[in-house]
C-alpha positions in Angstrom: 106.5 -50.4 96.1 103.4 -52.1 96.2 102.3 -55.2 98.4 102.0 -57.7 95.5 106.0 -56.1 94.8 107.2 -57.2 97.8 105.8 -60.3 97.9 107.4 -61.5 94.8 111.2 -59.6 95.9 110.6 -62.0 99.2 109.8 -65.5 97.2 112.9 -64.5 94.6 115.2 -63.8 97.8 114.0 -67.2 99.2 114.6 -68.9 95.7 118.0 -67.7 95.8 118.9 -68.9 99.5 117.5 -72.2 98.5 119.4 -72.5 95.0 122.7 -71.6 97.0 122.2 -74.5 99.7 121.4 -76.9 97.2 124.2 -75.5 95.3 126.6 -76.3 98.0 124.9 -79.2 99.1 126.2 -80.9 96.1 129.4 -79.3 95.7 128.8 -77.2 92.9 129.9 -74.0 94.6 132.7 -73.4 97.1 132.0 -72.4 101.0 133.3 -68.8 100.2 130.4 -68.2 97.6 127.8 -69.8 99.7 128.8 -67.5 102.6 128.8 -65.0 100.6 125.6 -65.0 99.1 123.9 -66.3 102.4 126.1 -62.5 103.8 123.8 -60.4 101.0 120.8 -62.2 101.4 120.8 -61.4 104.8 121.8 -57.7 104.2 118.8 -57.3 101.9 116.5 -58.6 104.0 117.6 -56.9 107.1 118.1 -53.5 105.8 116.7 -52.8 101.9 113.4 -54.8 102.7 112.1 -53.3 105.2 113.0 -49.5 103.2 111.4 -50.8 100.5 108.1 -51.3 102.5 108.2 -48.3 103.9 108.0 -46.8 100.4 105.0 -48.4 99.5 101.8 -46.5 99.6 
């Protein structure tokens, strides 16, 4: 994957974090679903990113 790739994988993965607190913030979704997604986020970042990276040339 390519630098510029990665870049934009990271900002949509921060987007999404965000979304979800603000999401729960207000009540829209329920603890479960916010852990849940904050659970993945955390997996992809910890463990696909950095694959991802080392794929790029």
């Amino acid at each position: 994957m390519k630098p510029k790739d990665l870049k934009i994988v990271g900002i949509v993965a921060i987007i999404i974090v965000v979304l979800n607190i603000f999401l729960f913030a207000f009540t829209v979704i329920s603890s479960a679903i916010f852990w849940s997604v904050i659970v993945v986020a955390a997996v992809f970042v910890y463990f696909v990113l950095p694959k991802l990276k080392e794929k790029s040339p």
